[in-house]
N, CA, C and O atoms as a DFTB+ gen file, in Angstrom:
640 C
 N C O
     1  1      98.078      96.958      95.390
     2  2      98.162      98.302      94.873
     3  2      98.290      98.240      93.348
     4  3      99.003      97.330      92.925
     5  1      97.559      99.286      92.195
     6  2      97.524      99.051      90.863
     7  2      99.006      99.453      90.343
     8  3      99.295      99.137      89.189
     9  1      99.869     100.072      91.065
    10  2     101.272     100.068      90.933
    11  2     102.235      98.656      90.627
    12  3     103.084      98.469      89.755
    13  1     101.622      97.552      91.962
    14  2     102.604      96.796      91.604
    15  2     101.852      95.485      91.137
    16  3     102.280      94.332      91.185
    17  1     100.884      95.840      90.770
    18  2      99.919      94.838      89.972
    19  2     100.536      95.033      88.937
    20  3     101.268      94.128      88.535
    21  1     100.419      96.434      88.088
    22  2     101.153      96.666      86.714
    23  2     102.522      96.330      86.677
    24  3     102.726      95.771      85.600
    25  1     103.556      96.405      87.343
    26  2     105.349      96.265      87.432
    27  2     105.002      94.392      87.346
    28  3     105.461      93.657      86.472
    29  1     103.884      93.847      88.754
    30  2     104.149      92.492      88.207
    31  2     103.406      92.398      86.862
    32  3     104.395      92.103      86.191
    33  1     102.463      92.426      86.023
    34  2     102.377      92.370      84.860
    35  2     103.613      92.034      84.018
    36  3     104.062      90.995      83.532
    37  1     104.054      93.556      84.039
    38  2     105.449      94.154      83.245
    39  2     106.704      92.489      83.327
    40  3     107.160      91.801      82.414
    41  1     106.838      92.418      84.541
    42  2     107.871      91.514      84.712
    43  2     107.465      90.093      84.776
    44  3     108.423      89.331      84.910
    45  1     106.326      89.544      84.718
    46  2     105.604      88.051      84.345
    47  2     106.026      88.328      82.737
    48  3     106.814      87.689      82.039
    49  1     105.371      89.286      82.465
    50  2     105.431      89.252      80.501
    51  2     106.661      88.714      79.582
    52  3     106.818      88.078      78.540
    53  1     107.632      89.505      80.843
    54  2     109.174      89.276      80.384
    55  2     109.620      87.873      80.595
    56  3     110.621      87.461      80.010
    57  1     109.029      87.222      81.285
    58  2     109.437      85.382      81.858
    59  2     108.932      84.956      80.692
    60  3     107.986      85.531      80.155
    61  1     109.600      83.759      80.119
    62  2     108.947      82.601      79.247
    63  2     108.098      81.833      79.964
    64  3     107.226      81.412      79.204
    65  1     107.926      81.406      81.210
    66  2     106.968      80.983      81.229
    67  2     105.742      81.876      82.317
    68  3     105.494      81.431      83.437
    69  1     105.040      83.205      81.764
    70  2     104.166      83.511      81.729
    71  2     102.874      82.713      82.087
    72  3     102.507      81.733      81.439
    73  1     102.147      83.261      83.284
    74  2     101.107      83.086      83.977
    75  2      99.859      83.207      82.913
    76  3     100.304      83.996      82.079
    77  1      98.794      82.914      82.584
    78  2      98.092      83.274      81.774
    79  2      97.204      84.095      82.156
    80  3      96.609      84.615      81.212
    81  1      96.851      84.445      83.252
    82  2      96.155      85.880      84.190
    83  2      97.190      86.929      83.763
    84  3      96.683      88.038      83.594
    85  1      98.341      86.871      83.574
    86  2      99.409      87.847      83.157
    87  2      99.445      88.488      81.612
    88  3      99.638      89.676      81.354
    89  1      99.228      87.478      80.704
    90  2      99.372      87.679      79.491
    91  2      97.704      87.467      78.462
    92  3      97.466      87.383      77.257
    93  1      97.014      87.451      79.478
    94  2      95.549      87.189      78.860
    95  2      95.396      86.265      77.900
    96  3      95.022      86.311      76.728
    97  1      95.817      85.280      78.741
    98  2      95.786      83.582      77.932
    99  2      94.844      83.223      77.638
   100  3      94.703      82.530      76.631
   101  1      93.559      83.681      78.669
   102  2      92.446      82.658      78.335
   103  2      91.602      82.956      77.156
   104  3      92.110      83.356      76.108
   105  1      90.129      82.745      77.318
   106  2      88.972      83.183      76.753
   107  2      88.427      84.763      77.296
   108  3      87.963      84.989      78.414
   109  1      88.602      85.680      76.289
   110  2      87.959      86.942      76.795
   111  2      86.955      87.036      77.844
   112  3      86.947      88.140      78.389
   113  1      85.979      86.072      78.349
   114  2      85.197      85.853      79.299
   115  2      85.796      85.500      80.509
   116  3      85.528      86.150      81.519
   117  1      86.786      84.294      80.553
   118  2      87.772      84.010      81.449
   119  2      88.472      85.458      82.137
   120  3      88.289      85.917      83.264
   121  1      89.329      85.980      81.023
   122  2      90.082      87.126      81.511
   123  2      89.027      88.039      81.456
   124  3      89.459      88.861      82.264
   125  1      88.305      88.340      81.206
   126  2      87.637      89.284      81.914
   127  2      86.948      89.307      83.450
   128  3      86.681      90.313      84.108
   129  1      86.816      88.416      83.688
   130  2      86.357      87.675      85.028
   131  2      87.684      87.984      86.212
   132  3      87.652      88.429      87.359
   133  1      88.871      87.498      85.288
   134  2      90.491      87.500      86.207
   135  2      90.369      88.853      86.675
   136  3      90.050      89.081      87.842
   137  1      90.681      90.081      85.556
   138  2      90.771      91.004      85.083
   139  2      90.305      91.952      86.170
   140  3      90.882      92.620      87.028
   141  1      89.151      91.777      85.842
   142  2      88.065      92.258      86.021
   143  2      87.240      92.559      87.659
   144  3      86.523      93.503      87.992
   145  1      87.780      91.090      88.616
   146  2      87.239      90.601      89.706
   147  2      88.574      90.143      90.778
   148  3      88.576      90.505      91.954
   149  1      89.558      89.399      90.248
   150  2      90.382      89.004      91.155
   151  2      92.207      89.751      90.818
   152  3      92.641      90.592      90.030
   153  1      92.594      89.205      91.499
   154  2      94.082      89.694      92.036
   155  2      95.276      88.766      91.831
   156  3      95.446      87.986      92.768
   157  1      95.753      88.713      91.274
   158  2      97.132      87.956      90.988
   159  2      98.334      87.752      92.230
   160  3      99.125      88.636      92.559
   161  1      98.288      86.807      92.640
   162  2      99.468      86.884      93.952
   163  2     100.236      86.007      93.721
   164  3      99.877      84.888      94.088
   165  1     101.581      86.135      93.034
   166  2     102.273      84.867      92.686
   167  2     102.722      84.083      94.223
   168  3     102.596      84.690      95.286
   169  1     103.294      82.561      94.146
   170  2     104.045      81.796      95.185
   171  2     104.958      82.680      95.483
   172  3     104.862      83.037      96.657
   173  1     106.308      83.477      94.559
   174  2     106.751      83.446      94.858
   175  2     107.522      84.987      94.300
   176  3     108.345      85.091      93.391
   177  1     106.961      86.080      95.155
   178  2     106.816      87.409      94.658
   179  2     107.998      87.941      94.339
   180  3     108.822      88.120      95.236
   181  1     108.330      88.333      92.834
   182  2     109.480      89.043      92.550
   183  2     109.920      90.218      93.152
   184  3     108.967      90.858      93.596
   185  1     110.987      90.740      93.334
   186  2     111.417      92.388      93.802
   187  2     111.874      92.598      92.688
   188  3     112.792      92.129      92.016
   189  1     110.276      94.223      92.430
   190  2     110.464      94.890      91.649
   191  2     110.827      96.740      92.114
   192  3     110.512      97.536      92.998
   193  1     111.508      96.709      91.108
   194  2     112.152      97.931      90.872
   195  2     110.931      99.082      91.291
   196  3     109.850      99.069      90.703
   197  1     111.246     100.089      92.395
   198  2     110.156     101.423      92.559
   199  2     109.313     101.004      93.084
   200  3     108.976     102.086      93.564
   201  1     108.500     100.249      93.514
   202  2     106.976      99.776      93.947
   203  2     107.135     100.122      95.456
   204  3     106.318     100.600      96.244
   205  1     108.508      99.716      95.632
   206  2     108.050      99.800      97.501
   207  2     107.740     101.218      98.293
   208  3     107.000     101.408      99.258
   209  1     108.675     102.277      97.447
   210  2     108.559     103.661      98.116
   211  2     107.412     104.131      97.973
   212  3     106.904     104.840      98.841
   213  1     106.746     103.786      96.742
   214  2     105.288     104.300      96.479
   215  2     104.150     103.298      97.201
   216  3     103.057     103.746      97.549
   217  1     104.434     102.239      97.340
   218  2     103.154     101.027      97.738
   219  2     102.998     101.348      99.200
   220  3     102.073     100.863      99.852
   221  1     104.109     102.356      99.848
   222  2     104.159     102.280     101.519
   223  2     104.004     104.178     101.561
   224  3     104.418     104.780     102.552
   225  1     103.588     104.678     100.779
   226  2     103.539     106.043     100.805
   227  2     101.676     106.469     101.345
   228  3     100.688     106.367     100.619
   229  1     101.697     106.786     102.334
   230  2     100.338     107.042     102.713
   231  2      99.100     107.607     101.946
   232  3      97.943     107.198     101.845
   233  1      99.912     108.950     101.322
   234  2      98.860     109.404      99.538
   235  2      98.165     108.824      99.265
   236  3      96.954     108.813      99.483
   237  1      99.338     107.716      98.274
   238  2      98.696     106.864      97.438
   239  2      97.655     105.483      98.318
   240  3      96.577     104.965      98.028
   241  1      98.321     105.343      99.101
   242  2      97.419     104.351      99.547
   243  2      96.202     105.103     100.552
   244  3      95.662     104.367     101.379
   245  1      95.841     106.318     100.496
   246  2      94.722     106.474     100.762
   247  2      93.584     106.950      99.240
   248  3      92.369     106.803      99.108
   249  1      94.531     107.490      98.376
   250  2      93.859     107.409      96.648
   251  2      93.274     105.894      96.664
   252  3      92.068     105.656      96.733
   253  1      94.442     104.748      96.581
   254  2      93.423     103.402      96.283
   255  2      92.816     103.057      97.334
   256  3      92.072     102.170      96.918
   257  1      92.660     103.146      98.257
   258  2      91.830     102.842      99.317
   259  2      89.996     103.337      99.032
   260  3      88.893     102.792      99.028
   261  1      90.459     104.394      98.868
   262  2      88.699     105.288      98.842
   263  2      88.559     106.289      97.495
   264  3      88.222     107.473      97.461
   265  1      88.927     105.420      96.438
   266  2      88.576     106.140      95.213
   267  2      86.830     105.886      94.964
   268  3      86.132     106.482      94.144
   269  1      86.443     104.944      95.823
   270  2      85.431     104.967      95.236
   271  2      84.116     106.178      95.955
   272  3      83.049     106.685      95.607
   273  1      85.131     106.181      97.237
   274  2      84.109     107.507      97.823
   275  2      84.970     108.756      96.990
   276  3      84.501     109.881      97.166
   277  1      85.811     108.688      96.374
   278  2      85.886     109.978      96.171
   279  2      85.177     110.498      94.601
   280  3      85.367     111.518      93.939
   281  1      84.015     108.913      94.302
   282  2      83.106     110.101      93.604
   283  2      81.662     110.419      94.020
   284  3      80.586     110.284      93.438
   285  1      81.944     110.798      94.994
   286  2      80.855     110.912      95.848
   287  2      80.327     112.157      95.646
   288  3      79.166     112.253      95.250
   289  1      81.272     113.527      95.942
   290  2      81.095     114.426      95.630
   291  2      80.816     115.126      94.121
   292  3      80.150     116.143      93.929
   293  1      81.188     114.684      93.570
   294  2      81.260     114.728      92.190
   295  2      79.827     114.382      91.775
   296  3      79.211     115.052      90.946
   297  1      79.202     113.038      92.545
   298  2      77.762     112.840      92.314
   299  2      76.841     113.493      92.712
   300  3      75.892     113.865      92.021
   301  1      77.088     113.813      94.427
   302  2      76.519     114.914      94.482
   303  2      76.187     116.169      93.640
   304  3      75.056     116.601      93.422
   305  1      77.224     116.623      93.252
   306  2      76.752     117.801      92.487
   307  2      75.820     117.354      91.148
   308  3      74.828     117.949      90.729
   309  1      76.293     116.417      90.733
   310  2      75.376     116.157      89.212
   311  2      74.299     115.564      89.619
   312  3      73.571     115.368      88.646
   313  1      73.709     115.071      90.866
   314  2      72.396     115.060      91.613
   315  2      71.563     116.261      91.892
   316  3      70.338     116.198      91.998
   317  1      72.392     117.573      92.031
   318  2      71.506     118.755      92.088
   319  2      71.506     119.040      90.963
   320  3      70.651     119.846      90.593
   321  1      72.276     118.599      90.174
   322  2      72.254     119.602      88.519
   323  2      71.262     118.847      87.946
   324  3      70.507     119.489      87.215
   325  1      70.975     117.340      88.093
   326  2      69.911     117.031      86.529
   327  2      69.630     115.866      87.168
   328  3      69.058     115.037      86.460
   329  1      69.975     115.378      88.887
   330  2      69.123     114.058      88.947
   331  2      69.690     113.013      88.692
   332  3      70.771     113.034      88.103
   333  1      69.004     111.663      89.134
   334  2      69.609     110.515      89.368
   335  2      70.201     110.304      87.158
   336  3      71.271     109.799      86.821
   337  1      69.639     110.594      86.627
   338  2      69.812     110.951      85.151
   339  2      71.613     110.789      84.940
   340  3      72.415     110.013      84.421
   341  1      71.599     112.142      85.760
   342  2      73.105     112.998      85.570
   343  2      74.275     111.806      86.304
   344  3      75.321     111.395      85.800
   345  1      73.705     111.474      87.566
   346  2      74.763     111.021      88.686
   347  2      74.570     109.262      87.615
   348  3      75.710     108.880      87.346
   349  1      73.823     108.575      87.217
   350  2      74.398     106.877      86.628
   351  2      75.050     107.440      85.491
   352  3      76.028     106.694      85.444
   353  1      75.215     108.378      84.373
   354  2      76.293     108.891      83.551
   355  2      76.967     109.781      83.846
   356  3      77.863     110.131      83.078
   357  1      76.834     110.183      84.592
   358  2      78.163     111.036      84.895
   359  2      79.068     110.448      86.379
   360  3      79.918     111.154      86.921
   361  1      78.740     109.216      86.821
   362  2      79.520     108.632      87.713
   363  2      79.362     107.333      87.277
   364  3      80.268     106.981      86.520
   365  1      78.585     106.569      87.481
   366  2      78.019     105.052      86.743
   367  2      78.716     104.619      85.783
   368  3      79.654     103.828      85.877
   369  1      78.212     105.211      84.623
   370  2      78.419     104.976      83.224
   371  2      80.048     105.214      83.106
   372  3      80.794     104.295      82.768
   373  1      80.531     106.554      83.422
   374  2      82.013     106.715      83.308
   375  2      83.193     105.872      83.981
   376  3      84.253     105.575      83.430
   377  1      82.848     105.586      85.121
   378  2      83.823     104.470      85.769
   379  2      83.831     103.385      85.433
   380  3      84.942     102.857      85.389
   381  1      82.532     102.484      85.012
   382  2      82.188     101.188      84.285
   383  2      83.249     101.390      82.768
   384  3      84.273     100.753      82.524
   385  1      82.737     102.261      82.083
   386  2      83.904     102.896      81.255
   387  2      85.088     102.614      80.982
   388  3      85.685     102.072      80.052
   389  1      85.369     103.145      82.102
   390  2      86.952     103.381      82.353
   391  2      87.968     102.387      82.673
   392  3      89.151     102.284      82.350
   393  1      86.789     101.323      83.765
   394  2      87.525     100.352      83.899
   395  2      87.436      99.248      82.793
   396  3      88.430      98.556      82.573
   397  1      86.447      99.087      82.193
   398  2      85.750      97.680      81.588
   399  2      86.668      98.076      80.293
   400  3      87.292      97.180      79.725
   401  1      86.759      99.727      79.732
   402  2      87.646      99.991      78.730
   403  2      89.218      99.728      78.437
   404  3      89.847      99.383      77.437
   405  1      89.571     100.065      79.822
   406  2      90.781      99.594      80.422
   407  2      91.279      97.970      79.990
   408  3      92.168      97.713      79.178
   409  1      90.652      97.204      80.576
   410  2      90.566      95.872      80.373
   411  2      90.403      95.419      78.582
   412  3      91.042      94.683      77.829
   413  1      89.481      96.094      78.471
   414  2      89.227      95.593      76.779
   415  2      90.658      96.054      75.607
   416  3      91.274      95.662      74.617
   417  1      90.581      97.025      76.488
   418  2      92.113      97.449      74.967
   419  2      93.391      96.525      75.706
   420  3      94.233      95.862      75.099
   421  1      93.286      96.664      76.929
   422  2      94.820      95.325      77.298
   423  2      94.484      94.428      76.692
   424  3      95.266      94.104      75.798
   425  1      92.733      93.278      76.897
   426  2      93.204      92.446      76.314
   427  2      93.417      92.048      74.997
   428  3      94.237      91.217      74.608
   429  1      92.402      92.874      74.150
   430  2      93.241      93.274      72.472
   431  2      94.734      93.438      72.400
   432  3      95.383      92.696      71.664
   433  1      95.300      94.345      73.104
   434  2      96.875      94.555      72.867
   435  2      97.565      93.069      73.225
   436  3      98.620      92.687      72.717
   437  1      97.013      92.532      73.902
   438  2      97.585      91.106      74.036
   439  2      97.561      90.034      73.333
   440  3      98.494      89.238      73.435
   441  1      96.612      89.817      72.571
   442  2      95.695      89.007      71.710
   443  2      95.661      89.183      70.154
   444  3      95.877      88.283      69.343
   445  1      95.250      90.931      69.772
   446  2      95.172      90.710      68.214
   447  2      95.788      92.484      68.126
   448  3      95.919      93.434      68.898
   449  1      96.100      92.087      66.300
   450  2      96.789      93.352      66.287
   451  2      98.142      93.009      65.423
   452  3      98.554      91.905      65.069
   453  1      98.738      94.404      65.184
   454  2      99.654      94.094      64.370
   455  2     101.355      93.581      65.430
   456  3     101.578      93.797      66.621
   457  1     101.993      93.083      64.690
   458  2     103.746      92.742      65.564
   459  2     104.840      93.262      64.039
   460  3     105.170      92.637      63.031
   461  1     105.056      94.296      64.389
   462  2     106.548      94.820      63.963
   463  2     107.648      94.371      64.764
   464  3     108.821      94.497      64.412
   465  1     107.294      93.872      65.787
   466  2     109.111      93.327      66.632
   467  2     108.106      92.210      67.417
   468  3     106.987      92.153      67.927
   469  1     109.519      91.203      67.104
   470  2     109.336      89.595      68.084
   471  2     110.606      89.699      68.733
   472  3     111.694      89.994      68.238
   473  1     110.206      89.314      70.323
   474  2     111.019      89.467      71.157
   475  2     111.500      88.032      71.375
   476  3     110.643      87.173      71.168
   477  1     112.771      87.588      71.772
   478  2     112.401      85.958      71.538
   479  2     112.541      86.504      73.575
   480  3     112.581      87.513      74.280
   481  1     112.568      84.786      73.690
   482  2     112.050      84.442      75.166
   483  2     111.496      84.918      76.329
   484  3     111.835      84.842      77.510
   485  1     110.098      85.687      75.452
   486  2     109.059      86.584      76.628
   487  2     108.148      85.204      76.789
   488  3     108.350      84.063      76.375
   489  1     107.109      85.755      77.526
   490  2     105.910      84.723      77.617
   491  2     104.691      85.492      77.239
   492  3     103.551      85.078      77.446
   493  1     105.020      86.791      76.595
   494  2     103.689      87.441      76.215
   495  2     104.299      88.356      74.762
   496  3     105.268      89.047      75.076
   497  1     103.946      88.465      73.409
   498  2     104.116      89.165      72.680
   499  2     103.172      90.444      72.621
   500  3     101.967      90.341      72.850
   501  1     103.601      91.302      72.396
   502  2     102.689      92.608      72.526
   503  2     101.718      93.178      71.365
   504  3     102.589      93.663      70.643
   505  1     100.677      93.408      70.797
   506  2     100.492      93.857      69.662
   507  2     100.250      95.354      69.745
   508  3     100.066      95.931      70.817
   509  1     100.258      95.893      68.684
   510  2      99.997      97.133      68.141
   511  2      98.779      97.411      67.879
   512  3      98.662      97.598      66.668
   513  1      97.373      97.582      68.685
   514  2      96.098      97.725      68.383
   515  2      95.614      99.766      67.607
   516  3      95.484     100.862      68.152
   517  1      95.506      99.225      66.044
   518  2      95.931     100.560      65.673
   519  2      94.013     101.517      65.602
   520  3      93.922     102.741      65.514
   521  1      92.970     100.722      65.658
   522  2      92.042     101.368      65.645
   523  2      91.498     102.019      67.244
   524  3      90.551     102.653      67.710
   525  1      92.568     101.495      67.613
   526  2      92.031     102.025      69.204
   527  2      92.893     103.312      69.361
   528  3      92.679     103.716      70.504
   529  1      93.767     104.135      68.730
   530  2      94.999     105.237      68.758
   531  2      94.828     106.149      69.610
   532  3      95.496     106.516      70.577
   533  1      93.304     106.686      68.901
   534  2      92.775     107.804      69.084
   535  2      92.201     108.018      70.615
   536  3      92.228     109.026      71.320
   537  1      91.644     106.638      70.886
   538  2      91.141     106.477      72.189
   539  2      92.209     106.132      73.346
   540  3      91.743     106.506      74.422
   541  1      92.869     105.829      73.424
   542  2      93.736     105.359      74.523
   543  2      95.054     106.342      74.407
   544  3      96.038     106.183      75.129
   545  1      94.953     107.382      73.405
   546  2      96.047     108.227      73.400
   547  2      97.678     107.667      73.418
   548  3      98.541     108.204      74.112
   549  1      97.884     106.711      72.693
   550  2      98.941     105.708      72.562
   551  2      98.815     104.771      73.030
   552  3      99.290     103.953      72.243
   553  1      98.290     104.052      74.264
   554  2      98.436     103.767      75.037
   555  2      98.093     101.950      74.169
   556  3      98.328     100.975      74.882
   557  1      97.639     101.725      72.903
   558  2      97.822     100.589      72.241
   559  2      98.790     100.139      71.473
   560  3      98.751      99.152      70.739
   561  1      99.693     100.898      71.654
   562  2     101.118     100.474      70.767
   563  2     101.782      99.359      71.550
   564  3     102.922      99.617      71.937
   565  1     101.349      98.316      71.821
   566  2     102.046      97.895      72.753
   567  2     103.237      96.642      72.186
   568  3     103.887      96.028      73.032
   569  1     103.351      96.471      71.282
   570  2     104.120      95.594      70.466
   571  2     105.461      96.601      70.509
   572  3     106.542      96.123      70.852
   573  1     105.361      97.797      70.201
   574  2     106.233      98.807      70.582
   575  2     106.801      99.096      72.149
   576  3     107.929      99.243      72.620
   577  1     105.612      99.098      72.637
   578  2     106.227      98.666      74.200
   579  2     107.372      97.813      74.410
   580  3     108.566      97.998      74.650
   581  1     106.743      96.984      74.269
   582  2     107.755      95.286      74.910
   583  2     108.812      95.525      74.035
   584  3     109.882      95.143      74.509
   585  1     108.914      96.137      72.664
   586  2     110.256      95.893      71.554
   587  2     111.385      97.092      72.726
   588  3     112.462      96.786      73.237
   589  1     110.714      98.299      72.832
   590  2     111.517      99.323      73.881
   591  2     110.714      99.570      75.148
   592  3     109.893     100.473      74.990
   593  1     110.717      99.193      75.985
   594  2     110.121      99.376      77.561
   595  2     110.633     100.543      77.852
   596  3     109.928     101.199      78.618
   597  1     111.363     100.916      77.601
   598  2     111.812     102.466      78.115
   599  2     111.976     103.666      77.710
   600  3     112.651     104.586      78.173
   601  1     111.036     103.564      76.441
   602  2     111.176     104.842      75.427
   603  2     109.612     104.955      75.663
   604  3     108.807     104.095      76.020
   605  1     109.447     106.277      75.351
   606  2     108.357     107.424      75.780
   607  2     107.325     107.554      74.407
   608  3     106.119     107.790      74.479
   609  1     108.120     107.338      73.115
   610  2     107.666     107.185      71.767
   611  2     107.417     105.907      71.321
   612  3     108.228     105.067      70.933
   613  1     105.966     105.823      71.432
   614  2     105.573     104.186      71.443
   615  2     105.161     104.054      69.664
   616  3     105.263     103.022      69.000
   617  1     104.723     105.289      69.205
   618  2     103.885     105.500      67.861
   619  2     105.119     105.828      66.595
   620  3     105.374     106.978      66.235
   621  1     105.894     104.433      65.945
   622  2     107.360     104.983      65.496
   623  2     107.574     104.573      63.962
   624  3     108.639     104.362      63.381
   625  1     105.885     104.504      63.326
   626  2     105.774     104.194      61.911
   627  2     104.361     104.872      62.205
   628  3     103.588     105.018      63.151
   629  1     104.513     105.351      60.244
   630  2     103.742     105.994      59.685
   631  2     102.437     106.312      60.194
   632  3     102.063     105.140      60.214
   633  1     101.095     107.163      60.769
   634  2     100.185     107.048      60.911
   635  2     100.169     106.177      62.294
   636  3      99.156     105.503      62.484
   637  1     101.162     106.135      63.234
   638  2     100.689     105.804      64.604
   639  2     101.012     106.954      65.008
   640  3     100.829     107.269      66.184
């Protein structure tokens, strides 16, 4: 579930010795491949905080189950509106997007970028990717992340 894929993320990052599927160790080609294609299952699975009420909640696990039929309809309609045209950008193009975009700003935030706070004994330092702001709607402050994990205000100098 992308719930406790992200919490394990969150809590590998915090270990010193960090997985490199966790902290996007490798070669951008490498982790994009990890990323991108496979699933992280540690030996020896931490208990994390919140994951279980939601990972066993039927909702959500019918959302990740069949997100991918659920743009079905959505294609449909942009199939009557303008054609196979409409449905590879307006379903195709946007999910490739979304995900491949997804991936690219984590692994920048992991990799390059600015560090206002060093955390000592993580296994992943976070950066601050500041040309991406606009696009990810904060969501590249991440050097700010890891310094406060639990504050809501990630953008806390000038022009973020």
């Amino acid at each position: 579930m992308s719930l406790y894929q992200h919490q394990l993320r969150d809590h590998g990052q915090r270990r010193a010795g960090c997985h490199d599927y966790l902290r996007h160790g490798r070669s951008i080609w490498r982790d994009a491949w990890w990323q991108l294609h496979c699933t992280f299952e540690p030996a020896h699975p931490a208990r994390l905080d919140g994951t279980e009420r939601i990972a066993h909640d039927g909702f959500y696990r019918f959302l990740e189950r069949t997100w991918m039929l659920q743009q079905a309809p959505f294609a449909l309609l942009l199939y009557l509106w303008g054609g196979w045209a409409f449905v590879v950008r307006g379903v195709a193009a946007r999910v490739t997007a979304a995900v491949s975009g997804y991936w690219l700003i984590s692994y920048f935030a992991h990799n390059h970028g600015e560090m206002h706070f060093r955390i000592d004994g993580v296994g992943m330092q976070g950066k601050n990717v500041r040309f991406t702001s606009l696009l990810t709607m904060g969501e590249c402050w991440y050097n700010s992340h890891r310094a406060f994990p639990d504050s809501a205000k990630l953008g806390l100098y000038p022009g973020e």
